[in-house]
Structures are given as C-alpha cells and as structure tokens.
C-alpha positions in Angstrom: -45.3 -47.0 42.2 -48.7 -48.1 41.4 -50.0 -46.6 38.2 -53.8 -45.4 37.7 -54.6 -47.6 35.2 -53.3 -51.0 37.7 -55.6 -49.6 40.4 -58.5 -49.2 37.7 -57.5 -52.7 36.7 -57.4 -53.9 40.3 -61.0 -52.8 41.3 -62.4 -54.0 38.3 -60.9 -57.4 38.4 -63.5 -60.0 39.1 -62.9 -61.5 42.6 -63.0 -65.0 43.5 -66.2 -64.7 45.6 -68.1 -62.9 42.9 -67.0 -65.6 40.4 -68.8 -67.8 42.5 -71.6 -65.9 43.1 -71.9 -65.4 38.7 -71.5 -69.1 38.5 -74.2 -70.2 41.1 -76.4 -67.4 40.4 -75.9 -66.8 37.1 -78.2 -69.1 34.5 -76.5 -72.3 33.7 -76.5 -76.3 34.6 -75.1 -75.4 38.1 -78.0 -73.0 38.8 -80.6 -75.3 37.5 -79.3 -78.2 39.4 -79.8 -76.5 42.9 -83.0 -75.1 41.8 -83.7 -78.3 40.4 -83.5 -80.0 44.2 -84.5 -76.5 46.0 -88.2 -76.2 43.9 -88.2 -80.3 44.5 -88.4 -79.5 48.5 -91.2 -77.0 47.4 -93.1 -79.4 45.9 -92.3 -81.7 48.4 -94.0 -79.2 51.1 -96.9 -78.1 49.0 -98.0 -81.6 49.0 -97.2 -82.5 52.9 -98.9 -79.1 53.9 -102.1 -79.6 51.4 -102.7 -83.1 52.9 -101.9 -82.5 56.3 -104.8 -79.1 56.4 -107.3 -81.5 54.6 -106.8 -84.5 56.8 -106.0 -86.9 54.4 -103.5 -90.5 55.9 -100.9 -91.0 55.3 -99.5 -87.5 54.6 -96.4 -89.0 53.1 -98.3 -90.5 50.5 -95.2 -91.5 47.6 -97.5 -91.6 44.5 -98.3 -87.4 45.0 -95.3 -86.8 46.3 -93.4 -88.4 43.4 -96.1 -86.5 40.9 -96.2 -83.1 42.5 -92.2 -82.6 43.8 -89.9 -84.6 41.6 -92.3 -84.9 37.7 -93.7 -81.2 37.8 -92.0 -79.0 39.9 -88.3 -79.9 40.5 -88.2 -79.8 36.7 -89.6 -76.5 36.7 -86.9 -75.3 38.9 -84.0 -76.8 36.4 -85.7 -74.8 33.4 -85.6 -71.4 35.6 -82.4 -71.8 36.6 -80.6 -72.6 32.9 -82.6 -69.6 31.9 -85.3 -70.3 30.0 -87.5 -68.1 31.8 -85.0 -65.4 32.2 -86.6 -62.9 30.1 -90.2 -63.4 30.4 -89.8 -62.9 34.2 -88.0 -60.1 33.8 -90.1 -58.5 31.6 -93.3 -60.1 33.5 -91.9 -58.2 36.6 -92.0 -54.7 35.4 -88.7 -54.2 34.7 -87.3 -51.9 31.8 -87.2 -53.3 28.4 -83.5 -55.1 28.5 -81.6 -54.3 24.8 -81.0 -57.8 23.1 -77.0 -57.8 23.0 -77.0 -61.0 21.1 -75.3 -62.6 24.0 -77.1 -65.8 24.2 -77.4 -66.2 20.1 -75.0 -68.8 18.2 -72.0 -70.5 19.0 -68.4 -69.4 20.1 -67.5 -72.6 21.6 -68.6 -76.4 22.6 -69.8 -74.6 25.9 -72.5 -72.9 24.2 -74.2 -75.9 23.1 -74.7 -76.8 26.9 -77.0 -73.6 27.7 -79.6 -71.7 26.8 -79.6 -70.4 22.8 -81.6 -68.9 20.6 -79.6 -69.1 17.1 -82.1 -72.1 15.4 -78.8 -73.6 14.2 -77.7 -74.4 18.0 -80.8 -75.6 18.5 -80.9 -77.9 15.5 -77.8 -79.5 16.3 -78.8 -79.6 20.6 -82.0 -81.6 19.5 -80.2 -84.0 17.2 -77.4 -85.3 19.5 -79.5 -84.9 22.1 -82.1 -87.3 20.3 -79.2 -89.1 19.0 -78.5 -90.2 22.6 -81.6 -91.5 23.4 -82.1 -93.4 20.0 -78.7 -95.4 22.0 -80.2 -95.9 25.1 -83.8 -97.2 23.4 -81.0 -99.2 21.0 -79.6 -100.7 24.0 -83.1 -101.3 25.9 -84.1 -103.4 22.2 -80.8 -105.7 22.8 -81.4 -106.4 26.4 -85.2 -107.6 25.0 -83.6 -109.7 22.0 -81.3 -111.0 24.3 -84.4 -112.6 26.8 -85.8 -113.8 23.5 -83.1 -115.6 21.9 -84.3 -118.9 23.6 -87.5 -119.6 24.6 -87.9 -119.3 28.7 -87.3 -116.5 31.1 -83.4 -116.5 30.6 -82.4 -112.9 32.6 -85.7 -111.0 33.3 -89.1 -111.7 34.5 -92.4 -110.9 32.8 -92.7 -107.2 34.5 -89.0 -105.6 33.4 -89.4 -107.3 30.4 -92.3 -105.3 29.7 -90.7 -102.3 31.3 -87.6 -102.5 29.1 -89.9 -102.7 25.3 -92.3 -100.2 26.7 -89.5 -97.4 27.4 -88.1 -98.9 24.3 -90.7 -97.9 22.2 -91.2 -94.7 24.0 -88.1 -93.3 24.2 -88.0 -94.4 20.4 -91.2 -92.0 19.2 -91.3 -89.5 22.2 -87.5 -88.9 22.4 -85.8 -89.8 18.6 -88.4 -90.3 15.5 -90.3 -86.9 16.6 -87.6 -84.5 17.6 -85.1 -85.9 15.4 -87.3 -84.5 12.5 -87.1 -81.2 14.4 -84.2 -81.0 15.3 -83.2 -80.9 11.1 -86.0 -78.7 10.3 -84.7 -76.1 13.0 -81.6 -75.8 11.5 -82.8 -76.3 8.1 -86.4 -74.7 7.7 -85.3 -70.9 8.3 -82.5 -71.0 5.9 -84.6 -72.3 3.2 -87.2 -69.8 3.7 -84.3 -67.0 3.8 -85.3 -65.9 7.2 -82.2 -64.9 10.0 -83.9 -66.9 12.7 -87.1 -68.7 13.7 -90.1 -66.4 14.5 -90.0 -66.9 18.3 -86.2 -67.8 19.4 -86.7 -68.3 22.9 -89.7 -70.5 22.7 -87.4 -72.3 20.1 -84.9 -72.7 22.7 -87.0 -73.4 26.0 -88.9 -76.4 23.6 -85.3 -78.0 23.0 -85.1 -78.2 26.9 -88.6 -80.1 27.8 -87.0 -82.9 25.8 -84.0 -84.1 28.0 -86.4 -83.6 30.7 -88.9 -86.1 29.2 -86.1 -88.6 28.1 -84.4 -88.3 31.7 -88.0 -88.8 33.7 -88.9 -92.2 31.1 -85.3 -93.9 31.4 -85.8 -93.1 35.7 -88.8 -95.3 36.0 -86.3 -98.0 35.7 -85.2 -96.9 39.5 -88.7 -96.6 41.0 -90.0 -99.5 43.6 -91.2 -102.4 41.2 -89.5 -101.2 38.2 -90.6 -99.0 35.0 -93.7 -98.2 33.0 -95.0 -101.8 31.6 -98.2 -100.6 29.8 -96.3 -100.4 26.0 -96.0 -97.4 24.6 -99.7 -96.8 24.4 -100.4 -96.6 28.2 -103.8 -98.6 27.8 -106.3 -98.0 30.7 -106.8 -100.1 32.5 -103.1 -101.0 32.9 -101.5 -98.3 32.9 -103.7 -96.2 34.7 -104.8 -98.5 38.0 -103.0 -101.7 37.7 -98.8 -100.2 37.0 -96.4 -99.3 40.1 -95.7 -96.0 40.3 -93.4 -95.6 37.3 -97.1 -95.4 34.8 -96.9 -92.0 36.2 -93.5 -91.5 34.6 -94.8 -92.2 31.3 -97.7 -90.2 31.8 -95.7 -87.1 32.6 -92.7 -87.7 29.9 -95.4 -87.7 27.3 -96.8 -84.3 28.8 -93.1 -83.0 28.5 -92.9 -84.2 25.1 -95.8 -83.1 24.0 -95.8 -79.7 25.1 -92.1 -79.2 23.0 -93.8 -80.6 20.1 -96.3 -78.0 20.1 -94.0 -75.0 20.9 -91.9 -76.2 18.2 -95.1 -76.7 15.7 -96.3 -73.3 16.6 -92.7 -71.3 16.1 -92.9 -73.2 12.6 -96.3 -72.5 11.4 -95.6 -68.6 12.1 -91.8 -68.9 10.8 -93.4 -70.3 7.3 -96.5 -67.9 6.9 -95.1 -64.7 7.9 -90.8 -65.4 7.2 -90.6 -66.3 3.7 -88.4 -64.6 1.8 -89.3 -61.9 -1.0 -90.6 -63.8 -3.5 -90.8 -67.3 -1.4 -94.6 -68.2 -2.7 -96.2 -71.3 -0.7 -95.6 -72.6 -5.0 -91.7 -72.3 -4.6 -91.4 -73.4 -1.0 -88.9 -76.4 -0.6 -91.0 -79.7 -0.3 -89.1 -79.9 2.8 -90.7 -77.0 4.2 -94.2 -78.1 2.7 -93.7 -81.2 4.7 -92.8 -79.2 8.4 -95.7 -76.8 7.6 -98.3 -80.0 7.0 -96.5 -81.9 10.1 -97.1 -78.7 12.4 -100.8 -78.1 11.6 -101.0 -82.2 12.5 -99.3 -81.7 15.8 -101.2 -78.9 17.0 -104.2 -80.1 16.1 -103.5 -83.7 17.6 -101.1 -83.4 20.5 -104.0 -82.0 22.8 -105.5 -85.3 22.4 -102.7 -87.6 23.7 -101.9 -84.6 26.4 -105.8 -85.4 27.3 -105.4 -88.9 27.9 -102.6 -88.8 29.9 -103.8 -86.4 32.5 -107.0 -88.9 32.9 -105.3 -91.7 33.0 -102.6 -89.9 35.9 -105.6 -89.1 37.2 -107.1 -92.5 37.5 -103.5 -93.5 39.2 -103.1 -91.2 41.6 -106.3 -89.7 42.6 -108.1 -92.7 41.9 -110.9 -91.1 39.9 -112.9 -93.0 37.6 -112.4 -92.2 33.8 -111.1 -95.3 32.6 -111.9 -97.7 35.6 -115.1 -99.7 34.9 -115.5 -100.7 38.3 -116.4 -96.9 39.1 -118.3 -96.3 35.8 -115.6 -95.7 33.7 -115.1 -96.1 30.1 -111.5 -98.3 29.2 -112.5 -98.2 25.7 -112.3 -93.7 26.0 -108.9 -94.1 26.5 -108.0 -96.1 23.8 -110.4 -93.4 21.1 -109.1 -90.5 22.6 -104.8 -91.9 22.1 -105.2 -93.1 18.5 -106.6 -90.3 17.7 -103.7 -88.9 18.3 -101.5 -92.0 17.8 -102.3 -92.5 14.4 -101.8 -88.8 13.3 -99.1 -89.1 15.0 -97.6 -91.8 12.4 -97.7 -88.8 9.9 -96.1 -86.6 12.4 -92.9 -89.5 11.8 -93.2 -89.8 8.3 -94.0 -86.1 6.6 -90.5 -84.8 7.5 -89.1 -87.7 6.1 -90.7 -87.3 3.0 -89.8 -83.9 2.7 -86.0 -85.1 3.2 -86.6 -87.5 0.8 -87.9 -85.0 -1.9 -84.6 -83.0 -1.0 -82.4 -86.1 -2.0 -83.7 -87.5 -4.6 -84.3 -84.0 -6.6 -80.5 -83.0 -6.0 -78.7 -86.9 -6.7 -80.9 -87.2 -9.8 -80.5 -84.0 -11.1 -83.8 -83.5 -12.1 -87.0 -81.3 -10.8 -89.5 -83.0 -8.9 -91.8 -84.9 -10.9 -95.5 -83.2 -9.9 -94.5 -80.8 -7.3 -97.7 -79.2 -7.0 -99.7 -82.9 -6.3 -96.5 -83.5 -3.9 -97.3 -80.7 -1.8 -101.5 -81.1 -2.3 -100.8 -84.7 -1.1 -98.9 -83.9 2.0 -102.5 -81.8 2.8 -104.2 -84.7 1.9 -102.8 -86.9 4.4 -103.2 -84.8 7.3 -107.4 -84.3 6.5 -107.5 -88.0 5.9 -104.9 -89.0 9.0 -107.7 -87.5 11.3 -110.0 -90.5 9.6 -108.1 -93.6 10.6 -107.8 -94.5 14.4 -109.9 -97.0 14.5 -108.2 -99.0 12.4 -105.8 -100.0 15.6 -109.0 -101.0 17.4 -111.0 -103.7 15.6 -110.4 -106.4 18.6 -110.9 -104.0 21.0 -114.1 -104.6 21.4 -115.8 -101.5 20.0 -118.8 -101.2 18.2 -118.4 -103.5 15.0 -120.1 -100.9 12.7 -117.4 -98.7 13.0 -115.0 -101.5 11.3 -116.2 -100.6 7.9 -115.9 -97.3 7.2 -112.1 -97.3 9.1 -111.1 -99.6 6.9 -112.4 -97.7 3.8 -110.3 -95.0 5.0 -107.5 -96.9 5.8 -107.5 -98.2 2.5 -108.1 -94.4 1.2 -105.3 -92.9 2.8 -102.8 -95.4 0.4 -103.5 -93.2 -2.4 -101.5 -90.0 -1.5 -99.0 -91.9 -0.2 -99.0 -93.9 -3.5 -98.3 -90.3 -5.3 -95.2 -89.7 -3.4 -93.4 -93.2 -4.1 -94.4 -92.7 -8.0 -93.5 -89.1 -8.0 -89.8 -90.1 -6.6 -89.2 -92.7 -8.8 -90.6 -90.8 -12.1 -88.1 -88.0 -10.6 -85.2 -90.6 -9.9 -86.6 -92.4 -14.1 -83.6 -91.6 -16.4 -82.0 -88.7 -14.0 -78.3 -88.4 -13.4 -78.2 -90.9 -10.5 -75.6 -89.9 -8.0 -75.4 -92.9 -5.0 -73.7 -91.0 -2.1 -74.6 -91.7 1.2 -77.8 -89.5 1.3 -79.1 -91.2 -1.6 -78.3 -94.9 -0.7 -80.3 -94.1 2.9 -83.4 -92.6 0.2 -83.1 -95.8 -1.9 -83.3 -97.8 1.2 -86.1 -96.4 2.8 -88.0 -96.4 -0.5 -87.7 -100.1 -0.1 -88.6 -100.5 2.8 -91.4 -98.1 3.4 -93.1 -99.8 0.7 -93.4 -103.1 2.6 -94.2 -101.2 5.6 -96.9 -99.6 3.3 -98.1 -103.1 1.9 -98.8 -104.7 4.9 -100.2 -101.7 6.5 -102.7 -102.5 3.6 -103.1 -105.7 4.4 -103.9 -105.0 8.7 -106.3 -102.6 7.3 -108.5 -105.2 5.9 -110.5 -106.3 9.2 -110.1 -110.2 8.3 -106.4 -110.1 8.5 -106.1 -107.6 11.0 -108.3 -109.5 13.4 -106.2 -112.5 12.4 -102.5 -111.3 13.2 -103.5 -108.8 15.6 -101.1 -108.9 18.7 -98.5 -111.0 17.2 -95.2 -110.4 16.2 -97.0 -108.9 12.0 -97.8 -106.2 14.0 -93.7 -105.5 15.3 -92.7 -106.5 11.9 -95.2 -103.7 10.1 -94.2 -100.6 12.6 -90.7 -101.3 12.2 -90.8 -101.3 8.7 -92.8 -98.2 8.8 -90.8 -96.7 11.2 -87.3 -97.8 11.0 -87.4 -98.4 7.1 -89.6 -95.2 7.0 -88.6 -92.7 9.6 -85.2 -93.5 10.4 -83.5 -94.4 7.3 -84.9 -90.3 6.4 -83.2 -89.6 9.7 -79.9 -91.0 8.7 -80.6 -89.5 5.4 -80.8 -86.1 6.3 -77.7 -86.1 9.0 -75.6 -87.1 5.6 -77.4 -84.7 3.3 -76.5 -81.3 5.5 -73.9 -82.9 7.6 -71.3 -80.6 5.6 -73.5 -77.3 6.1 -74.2 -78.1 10.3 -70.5 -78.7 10.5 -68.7 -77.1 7.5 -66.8 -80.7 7.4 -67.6 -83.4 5.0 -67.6 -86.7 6.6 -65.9 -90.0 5.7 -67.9 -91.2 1.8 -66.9 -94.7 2.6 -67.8 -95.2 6.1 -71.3 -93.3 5.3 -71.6 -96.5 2.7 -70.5 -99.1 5.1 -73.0 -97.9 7.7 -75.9 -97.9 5.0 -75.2 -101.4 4.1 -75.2 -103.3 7.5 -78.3 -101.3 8.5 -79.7 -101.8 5.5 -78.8 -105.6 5.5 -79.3 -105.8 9.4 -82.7 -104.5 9.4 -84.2 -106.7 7.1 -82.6 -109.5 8.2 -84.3 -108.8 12.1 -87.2 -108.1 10.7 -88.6 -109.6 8.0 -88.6 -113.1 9.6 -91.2 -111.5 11.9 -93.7 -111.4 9.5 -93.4 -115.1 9.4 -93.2 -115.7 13.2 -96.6 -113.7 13.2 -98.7 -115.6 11.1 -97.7 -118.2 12.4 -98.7 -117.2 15.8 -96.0 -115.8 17.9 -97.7 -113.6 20.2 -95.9 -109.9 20.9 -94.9 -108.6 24.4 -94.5 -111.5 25.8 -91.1 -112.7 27.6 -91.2 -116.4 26.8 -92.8 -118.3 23.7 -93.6 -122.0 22.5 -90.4 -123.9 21.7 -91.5 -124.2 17.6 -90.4 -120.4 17.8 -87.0 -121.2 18.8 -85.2 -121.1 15.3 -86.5 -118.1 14.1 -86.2 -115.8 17.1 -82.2 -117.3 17.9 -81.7 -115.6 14.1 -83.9 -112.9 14.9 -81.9 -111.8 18.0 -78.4 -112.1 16.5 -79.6 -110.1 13.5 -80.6 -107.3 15.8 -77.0 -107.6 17.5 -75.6 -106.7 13.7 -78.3 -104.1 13.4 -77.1 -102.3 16.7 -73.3 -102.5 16.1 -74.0 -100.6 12.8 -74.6 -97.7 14.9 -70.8 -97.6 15.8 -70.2 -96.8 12.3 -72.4 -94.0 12.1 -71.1 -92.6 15.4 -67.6 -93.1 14.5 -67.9 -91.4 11.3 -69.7 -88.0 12.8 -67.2 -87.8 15.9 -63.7 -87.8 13.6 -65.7 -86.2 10.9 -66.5 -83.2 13.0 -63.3 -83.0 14.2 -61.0 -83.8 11.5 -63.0 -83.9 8.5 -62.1 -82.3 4.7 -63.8 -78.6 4.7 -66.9 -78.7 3.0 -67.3 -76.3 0.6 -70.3 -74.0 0.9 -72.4 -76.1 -1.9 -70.7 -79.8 -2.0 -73.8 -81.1 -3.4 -74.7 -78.3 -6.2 -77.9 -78.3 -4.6 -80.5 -75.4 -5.8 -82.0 -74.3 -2.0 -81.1 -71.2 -0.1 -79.3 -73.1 2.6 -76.5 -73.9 0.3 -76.1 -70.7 -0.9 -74.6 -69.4 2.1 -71.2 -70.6 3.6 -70.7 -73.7 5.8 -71.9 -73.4 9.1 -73.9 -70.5 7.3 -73.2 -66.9 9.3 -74.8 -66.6 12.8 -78.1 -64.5 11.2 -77.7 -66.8 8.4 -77.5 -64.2 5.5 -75.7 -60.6 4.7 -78.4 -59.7 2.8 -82.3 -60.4 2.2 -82.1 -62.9 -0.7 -84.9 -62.5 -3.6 -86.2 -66.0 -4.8 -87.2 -65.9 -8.4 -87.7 -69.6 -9.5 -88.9 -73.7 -8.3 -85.9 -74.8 -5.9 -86.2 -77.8 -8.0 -85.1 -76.7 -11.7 -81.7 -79.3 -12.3 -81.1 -79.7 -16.0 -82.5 -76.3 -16.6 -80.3 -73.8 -18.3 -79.9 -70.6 -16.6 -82.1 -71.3 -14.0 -81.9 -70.0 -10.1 -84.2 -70.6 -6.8 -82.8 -67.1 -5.4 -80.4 -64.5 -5.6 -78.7 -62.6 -3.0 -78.3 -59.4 -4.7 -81.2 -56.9 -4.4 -80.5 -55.1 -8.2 -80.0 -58.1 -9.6 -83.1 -59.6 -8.5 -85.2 -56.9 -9.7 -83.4 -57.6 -12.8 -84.4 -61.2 -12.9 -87.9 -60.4 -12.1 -88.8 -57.8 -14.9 -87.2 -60.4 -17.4 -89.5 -63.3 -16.0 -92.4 -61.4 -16.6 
C-alpha cells in the first residue's frame, strides 16, 4: 500500500530529464561552454552577413572573424551562461524584484569556487589560484626562453616564437599575476579590515574575477594561431604590433581590453567599499596602510587604465580595419602610440608596487612589534606617488625619437618621484630599528624584497639620467632593472602576503620550514639570474633577441641554469599550500597577535565576516602599547572606550 507521503515524495522527486535540463540550463561551466560556441556562431554570422550586404571580398575574411566571433562575442556568451549576467537581465527585463536567498554567497564546498560568487572571500582566493596558475605558465614560457639562450645560436626556436614566447611571458606576468594577484589579497583582505560584511557591489566583484581567465586563456591561445603568438613585447609598439604581427597582435590587443576592464570594476567596487564601508569609527587616520595603499592603487587604475584600453582599440584598429592612427605611411603618428601606453604603463608600475607596500607595512609593523614609524607621511606619500606617477612616461622614451626638450623635465621627475619612495624604505627600517624582530616566513619575503627593491630603485635612478639611459637602453640593464623592480618588488610582496593571511584564507597554518626553504632558493635564485644581467648590459648584450655574440656565452650559460633553480623553487611554494590546505595544524583565529580587524574574527572568518558591527577606537598599529586596541566588537563596550578617550 502506497502511503501519501511516498506519492508526495514520488512527484516531487527530481527526474532524470529535468536534472539535465537544471544542469544544461541552469548557470554553470556547462552552460557557459555551449553558449560559449553558440554566441561564437553569432558572431560568426554577424560578420559573414555585415560583409556580404556591403560587398566587401572575401566575406570569409579570418582577421574579423577571429576579432568579432571568437575575442568578443563567444566570450560574452561563456560569462552569460556561468551567470554573471543572471540578475541584471532579470531585473533589466521587467521582472519582479527576486529576494536575495544568499544562494550564490560563500563556500559550502570545493564546487563553489568553480562558479559564480559574491562572498569577497571566494573571490579572493578564485583570483589568487587563478593568478597563481598563470604566474606557472609565464614561469614555464621564461624557461623555454633561458633555455634558447643558454648558448649562443638559434638552438630550438626561431626569431618569431622566440619573440612570441617573452612577449606572452611578460604579459601574462603583469596582465594576469603582478595586477590581480594584488587583488586578489585585497578582496579578501580589504573588507575585513574596514569591518564591512562584503564589498560594496558583490556581483561586479564577482563578474571582474571572470574577465581574468578569459584574458589569460585568449593570450596563452595566440600560441595556436597561423604564424604563431603576439611578438610585439609586452608593449604592443605600433608599428609592429599593430600592421606588421599575424593575427595573434589581435590577441594581445583584446586580452589587455579584458584585463583592463576587471581592473577597473575591481578599482571602482574598492574606492566605494573604502569611502562609504568603514566601520564606526574607521577614520581615513586609522585605516590599515594596506587599505591606504588599495585606495591610492584604485584612483591610479581608474584614472589610467582608459589610456592603455585607448591604445589598444587603435592599434586593433590599424590591424584589422587598416585605418591609419599609428601607420605613417597613411599619416599616422607611431610615436602616439607609444605617449598614449606609458602613460599608462608607467602608472601602471605603481599599480604593481602600492599593494605591496601596503603588505609590507602589514609585516613589518606586526614581526617587529612596533607602530609604524610616520604613518601619517606613509599614507601622504602613497598620494604622492600617484600625482607624480602621472609625471613620468617619458622617461621610457628618450631614444624614441621624440622631441629632445621633453628629456629634461622627465628626468627631473623621474629623479623626483625617488623621494616618496625613499620615505617608505626609511619608515620600515626605523619601524623594523630596535623592534622585537620575529623572521617567519612573511617577514624573510619583506626583508627580501627590501633588498631587492632597493637595487631595482637605484638603477631605476640611474636609467632616469638621459646619459645612461640612452647608453644601456635596449640591452639586457633594462631586463635586469624591471625584474628587480618587479620580481624583487612585486612578487616577493606577493609571496609575502600568501604567508601573512595564509592561516585566516584557510584556517590552516602552513609548513614554517618549507615557507623558509622556498624564501631562500628564490631569494638566492633570483639574484643569482639576475644580477649578472646588469653586467651583460653594459657591456652590450642586446634584449629580445634569440641569438647573441659568442663573448656572451659565459654569462648567459650561468644565467639560464640560475633561472632553472629560480623556477624549481616554485615547487616548494606549491607543495607547501596543497598539503597545507589539506592537512595543515589549525590556525588559531590570531597566530600572529596582529592588531587589524581581520584577525579578530575566526579563521576562515564567518561568511558576512562579523556577528556584530565592530567599533574601532585606536591606530591598527599600536604594538608595545599598554592597553591599547584597533577595535572592539562589543557595542557598550565601545561606547565605553570612547568617552574614556576623550
């Protein structure tokens, strides 16, 4: 006899065909890879349709087609059918206002790290293995170009891949690991200092996680494009890379539009989350220097990113419509291109370097136990920076042959720009002079990239003198100064960071010794790769070039096994996050005794981050200080706290 309840049960079972129909239907990876290849047909037919009514031959034309179906709309298609657009469309439609059930907020399981999420936590950790992944791939790109240098002649690749393999290098480098990696901690990070539940806008949060595998995947695909990748550098000069490239330039072109536009979603969702999210008390005077450092970083990538976004539609343009903005055989202006992408460009080395100093300020303050030394001149100089950043393209242009009176007053700014970057180094080591120095793994990757930011720093002081400059310009000074500044600099604060809220992302503390090991043979790695560059450059090695005069020989065989060490560090590092994640001690909610709100809360910290509204009543800085507190979590007792303060 069949019960009332069974039948009940039996009717509202799901059945097989509308699992299906949930699963291809409903938002996910298998929805947005069939929209992926359905709006890819679309644009395939706008494009046939558009040149067949205006009588344009051939109508399969592959440069368009390429452009138009598989770079703008097939990757439309992939972000409408994970989601991302779920809600605006729905709402954009007419449809009632939908009650937010929470559904797609924070993690139950592994499986919600593969979908669309608006918890800034998920996020965080989506853009840092996601970043992490392509920081491998540009790894692996670097050996395969150490490996055709070890010897001088072409030993596996000729002239055209190996520029193809350093230019997506390089790219994949800034566009898809320095930039976002730096987000990717800030998202998780940022909200839970300024005692907010969530970033101010979570789904813009989470739809500008997903232009960035989107960017990444179009870049490393050039590779498979008649004639090979992108070849232009990283820069994409015009002429090159705008009427003399194969089709993959237009790869480049686009990536960089889908990198861009995340950066500026993600600066914007910032810039509102810090003005109008602070917690009560939060002044812009007792703000983390972390979050000084994001706030600075966002008004420089709004401001800029318009810029490179600018260049790269021109240059597309001159590719594949075979316009004239760049071209000076049709009246174009090659020299344009180059103005309008360091104007960017150059901000844009701020853009990889304030985050990093904010993580640095982090650090140091809590494994010396002390306050920051000049917080208030910290913070005034990270504003500094980004007036004076806006001063300084030029300086990568004095062979280009622009107008020689512009030299001057570049390098006087140039020169200028030293001096609040000069504050920062003294203000960390007056913070780190006769403090309680504890060298764990966070600390050992600040030490190191105080090192080694500092000779990026000094020869960047030395190229932006126009004698020396025009001397070692486009040789191998140049590679040795922007790694220094950018591996010593940016990724050493990467590495840094990861260590520093490794136990709050995961609640497990990974492996002290291995985090120690991994510092050293980077540490020892790096500068072994690449301060024998410095040499090969003045003495004349040119850069970006596959082969080289046999006097090189010595120096680049070291060179290249160096960089072999350097890569196989990584293992370490990867090693250590996989077991520690899985198998690691539980970290307790504040391992570090640090002062800021994010460690005040449990580890992972709730899903809205905190029970109750916390009440920050003092400097996030004040180690050694009896008594004191950044915040408190319980209302009375804040009220308490402020009456006896004043």
């Amino acid at each position: 006899m069949t019960t009332t309840a069974s039948v009940q049960d039996q009717h509202h079972a799901p059945s097989p065909t509308g699992g299906w129909r949930r699963l291809l239907l409903g938002p996910g990876l298998l929805r947005g890879a069939w929209m992926f290849v359905l709006f890819g047909w679309i644009g395939f037919g706008i494009v046939v349709l558009i040149r067949w009514g205006a009588g344009w031959h051939p109508i399969l034309l592959m440069e368009p087609l390429v452009l138009v179906a598989g770079l703008v709309v097939a990757p439309i298609g992939f972000l409408a059918g994970i989601g991302a657009f779920d809600y605006w469309v729905y709402y954009a439609l007419g449809y009632p206002t939908r009650a937010e059930d929470h559904s797609g907020h924070g993690a139950k399981s592994w499986r919600d790290y593969f979908r669309v999420n608006t918890d800034h936590k998920v996020i965080g950790v989506q853009y840092l293995v996601t970043t992490i992944f392509f920081f491998l791939t540009g790894g692996m790109l670097a050996m395969l170009v150490r490996a055709e240098l070890a010897k001088p002649g072409i030993q596996y690749d000729d002239q055209q891949t190996f520029n193809g393999l350093f230019s997506v290098h390089a790219a994949l480098m800034i566009f898809l690991f320095i930039i976002p990696a730096f987000a990717g901690l800030a998202n998780y990070v940022v909200p839970l200092m300024l005692g907010a539940a969530d970033m101010a806008f979570p789904r813009l949060n989470a739809l500008s996680f997903w232009l960035l595998p989107i960017a990444g995947i179009m870049m490393i695909s050039s590779f498979f494009m008649p004639n090979g990748a992108f070849a232009g550098g990283w820069t994409g000069y015009a002429t090159l890379n705008s009427t003399h490239q194969p089709i993959g330039a237009i790869f480049f072109n686009q990536g960089v539009q889908w990198a861009g536009a995340s950066s500026i979603m993600t600066a914007l969702n910032f810039l509102v989350t810090i003005i109008t999210m602070r917690a009560p008390g939060m002044t812009f005077w007792r703000l983390p220097l972390l979050v000084w450092a994001n706030f600075t970083t966002s008004l420089l990538v709004v401001i800029a990113t318009p810029f490179i976004a600018g260049s790269q539609f021109f240059s597309m343009f001159d590719h594949v419509m075979h316009t004239d903005f760049f071209n000076p055989v049709g009246g174009g202006y090659p020299l344009g291109y180059q103005h309008i992408f360091w104007f960017y460009s150059h901000p844009a080395v701020y853009i990889m370097m304030l985050p990093g100093f904010g993580i640095m300020s982090e650090v140091i303050a809590t494994f010396s136990r002390k306050p920051i030394f000049g917080y208030r001149l910290m913070a005034l100089s990270l504003m500094a920076i980004v007036v004076l950043g806006f001063s300084v393209w030029a300086h990568h242009m004095f062979v280009s042959g622009m107008s020689s009176w512009l030299r001057v007053p570049m390098m006087v700014t140039t020169l200028l720009i030293a001096i609040p970057t000069g504050i920062k180094i003294f203000s960390w080591l007056a913070t780190m002079w006769e403090g309680k120095l504890h060298l764990r793994t966070p600390m050992l990757f600040a030490l190191g990239f105080l090192s080694m930011f500092v000779i990026g720093g000094l020869s960047g002081v030395m190229l932006g003198a126009v004698p020396i400059d025009i001397h070692v310009s486009q040789t191998y000074f140049i590679v040795a100064h922007i790694h220094y500044v950018l591996f010593g600099g940016s990724v050493f604060t990467i590495f840094a960071g990861i260590y520093y809220w490794f136990p709050k992302m995961t609640g497990r503390m990974y492996n002290e010794k291995l985090g120690k090991l991994h510092f050293w043979l980077t540490f020892v790695g790096f500068n072994l790769t690449f301060f024998p560059m410095h040499i090969l450059g003045t003495e004349g090695m040119p850069r970006r070039v596959a082969d080289y005069l046999p006097k090189f020989a010595d120096l680049n065989m070291f060179i290249s096994l160096a960089s072999f060490g350097l890569g196989a560090s990584t293992i370490v590092f990867l090693y250590n996050m996989i077991t520690s994640w899985r198998f690691g001690e539980i970290a307790p909610a504040n391992p570090w005794r640090a002062m800021t709100l994010e460690w005040q809360v449990t580890s992972p910290p709730p899903t809205f981050n905190f029970d109750e509204i916390p009440q920050v009543v003092g400097s996030p800085y004040e180690y050694g200080v009896p008594g004191a507190q950044h915040a408190i979590l319980a209302p009375s007792k804040a009220r308490e706290m402020e009456e006896v303060s004043v």
